[in-house]
N, C-alpha and C positions, 0 to 999 in steps of 0.2 A: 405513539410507537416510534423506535428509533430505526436507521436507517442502517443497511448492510452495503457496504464498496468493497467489494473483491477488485484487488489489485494486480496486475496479473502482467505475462510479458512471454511469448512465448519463444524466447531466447533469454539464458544467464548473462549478468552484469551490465543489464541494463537501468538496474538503480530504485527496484520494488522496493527495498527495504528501507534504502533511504528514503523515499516519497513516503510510506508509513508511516515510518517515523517521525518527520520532520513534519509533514501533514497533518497527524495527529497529535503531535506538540501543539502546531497553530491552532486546531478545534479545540483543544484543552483551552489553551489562550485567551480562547475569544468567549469561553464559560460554557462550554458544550460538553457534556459527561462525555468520554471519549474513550474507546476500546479499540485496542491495537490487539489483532490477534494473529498467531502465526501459527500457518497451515506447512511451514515447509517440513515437515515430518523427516527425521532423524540429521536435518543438516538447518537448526534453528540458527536464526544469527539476529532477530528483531530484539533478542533480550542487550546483547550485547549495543546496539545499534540506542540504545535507549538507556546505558547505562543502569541495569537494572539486573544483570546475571548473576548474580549474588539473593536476587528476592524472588526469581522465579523459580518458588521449588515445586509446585503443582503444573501439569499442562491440562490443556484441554479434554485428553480421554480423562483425569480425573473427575472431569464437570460430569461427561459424560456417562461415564461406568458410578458415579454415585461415591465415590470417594471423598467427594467435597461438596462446597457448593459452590456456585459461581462467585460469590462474594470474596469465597475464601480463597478462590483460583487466580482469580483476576485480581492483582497486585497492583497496588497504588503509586504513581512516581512518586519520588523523593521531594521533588521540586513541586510537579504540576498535580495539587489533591484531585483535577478532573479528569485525570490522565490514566488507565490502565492498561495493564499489561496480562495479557492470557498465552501463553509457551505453548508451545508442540512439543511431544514427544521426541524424546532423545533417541530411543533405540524404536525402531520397527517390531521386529522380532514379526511374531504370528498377528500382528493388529488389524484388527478387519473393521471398519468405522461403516457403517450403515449411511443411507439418503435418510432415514426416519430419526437418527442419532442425530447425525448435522441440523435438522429441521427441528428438533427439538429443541439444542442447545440454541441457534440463532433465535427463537422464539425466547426462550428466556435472556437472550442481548438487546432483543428488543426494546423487551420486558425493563432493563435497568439502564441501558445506555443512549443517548440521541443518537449518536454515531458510531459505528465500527468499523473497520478500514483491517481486512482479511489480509494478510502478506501470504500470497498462493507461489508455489515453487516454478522455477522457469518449467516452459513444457507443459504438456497436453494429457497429462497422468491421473492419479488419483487423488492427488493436492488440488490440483486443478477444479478439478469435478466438483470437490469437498466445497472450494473457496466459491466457486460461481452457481451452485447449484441453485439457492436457494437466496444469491443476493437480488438487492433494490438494483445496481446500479454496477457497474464496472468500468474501472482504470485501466486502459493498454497502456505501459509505457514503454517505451522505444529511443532510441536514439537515432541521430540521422544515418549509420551505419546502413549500407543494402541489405546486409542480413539479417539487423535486428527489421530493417522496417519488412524482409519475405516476412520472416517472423511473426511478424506483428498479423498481416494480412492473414496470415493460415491462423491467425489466434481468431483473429474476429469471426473466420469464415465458423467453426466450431462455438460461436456466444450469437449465431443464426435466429436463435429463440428468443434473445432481448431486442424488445420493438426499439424503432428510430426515439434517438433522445435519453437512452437509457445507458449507451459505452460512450468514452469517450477519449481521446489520448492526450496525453503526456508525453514530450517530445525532449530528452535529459541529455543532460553533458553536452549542450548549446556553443559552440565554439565559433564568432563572430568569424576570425580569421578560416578557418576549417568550411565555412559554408561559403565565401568568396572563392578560395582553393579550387570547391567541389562544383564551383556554378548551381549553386542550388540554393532553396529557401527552405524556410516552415512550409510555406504553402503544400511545397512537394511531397513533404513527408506525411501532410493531410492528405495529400491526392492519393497516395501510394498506401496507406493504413486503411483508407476511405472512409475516416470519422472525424464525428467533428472534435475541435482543438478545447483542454480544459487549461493548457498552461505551457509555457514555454522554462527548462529550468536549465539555468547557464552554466559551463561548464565551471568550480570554482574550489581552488587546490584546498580549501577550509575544510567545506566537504570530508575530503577524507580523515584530517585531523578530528574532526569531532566525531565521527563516528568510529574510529579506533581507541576514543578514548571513552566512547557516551557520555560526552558533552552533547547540550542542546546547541544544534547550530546556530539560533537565534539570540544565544547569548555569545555569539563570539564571532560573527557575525552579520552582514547585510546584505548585500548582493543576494545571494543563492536562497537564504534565509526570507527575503522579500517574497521572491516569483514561491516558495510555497509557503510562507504568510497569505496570498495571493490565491493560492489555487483555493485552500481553506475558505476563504471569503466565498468566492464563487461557488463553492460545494452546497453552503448555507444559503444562496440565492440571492448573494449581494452581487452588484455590476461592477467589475474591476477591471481597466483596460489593461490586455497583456504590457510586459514588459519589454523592451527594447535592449535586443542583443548588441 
């Protein structure tokens, strides 16, 4: 059975969509059936983040309400055949998504994929809910910012249900000079989140070029593209020592 990582953050642009993405490029990578799905309901940006907005014409209530099937929903990258892509819904409107809907549909991701990796909306809402309800595992990520890392803390306080070993953080936009500045480390930011660390990812201007263009950033590429080549490895249970900011 494959594994569900609700990815999660509870403050915007702190960098879910990109750890999605580029994470889920690397599990593709490394030969792992791989599902990127996005929970952010009426404000999707993982299609574009993966170059793919052009082939996502089903989302997910499709799966759900029986319009499709998962097969048909969940779109193939161009580049990576292990690689897919399942959209959220564009418009809201009246949509009401059930706990028993969610548990169904992750039950059949299980069913087809080794890994899924949930792109859940900043905030404590009902993206939220949707993305962690019913996962194996959850990603906080945060940047060293004080407010992403309150953030973070009131995220974890509300994921109270998943026992020790099951969250863990992601610490993004790593700026060597910025954390000399600020007299502070990683450490701090695991002290202040109070979980243990899955990766360190370096602040790195490529970054944004490829995800404006959906290009994979591991083809254009190394620095930023390593530390989550990196996270990838350790998700699967390989030993990988953090990287050095």
């Amino acid at each position: 059975m494959g594994k569900i990582i609700a990815v999660v953050s509870g403050k915007g642009g702190t960098g879910k969509t990109s750890f999605t993405a580029n994470v889920g490029l690397s599990l593709a990578a490394l030969g792992y059936r791989t599902l990127c799905l996005d929970c952010d309901i009426t404000l999707r940006n993982l299609d574009l983040a993966l170059g793919m907005s052009d082939k996502a014409l089903m989302d997910f209530t499709d799966v759900i309400e029986g319009r499709c099937t998962l097969s048909e929903g969940a779109v193939c990258h161009p580049d990576y055949p292990t690689l897919h892509l399942l959209s959220a819904p564009v418009a809201s409107g009246d949509l009401t998504i059930s706990a028993d809907q969610m548990r169904d549909l992750l039950q059949q991701v299980r069913e087809e994929f080794d890994y899924c990796l949930i792109d859940a909306p900043a905030g404590l809402g009902q993206g939220f809910l949707l993305a962690t309800d019913f996962a194996d595992n959850v990603v906080v990520v945060t940047t060293t910012d004080a407010i992403a890392l309150r953030d973070a803390q009131r995220t974890v306080t509300e994921l109270s249900r998943f026992p020790t070993g099951r969250i863990h953080l992601v610490v993004n936009r790593v700026q060597k000079k910025m954390l000399k500045s600020m007299h502070t480390t990683i450490d701090d930011a695991i002290d202040t989140a109070g979980l243990p660390l899955l990766g360190v990812i370096p602040e790195d201007s490529d970054l944004s070029f490829a995800m404006n263009r959906g290009i994979a950033l591991r083809e254009c590429n190394y620095y930023a593209a390593r530390a989550y080549e990196n996270i990838a490895k350790r998700i699967v249970g390989r030993k990988v020592s953090l990287m050095k900011i």
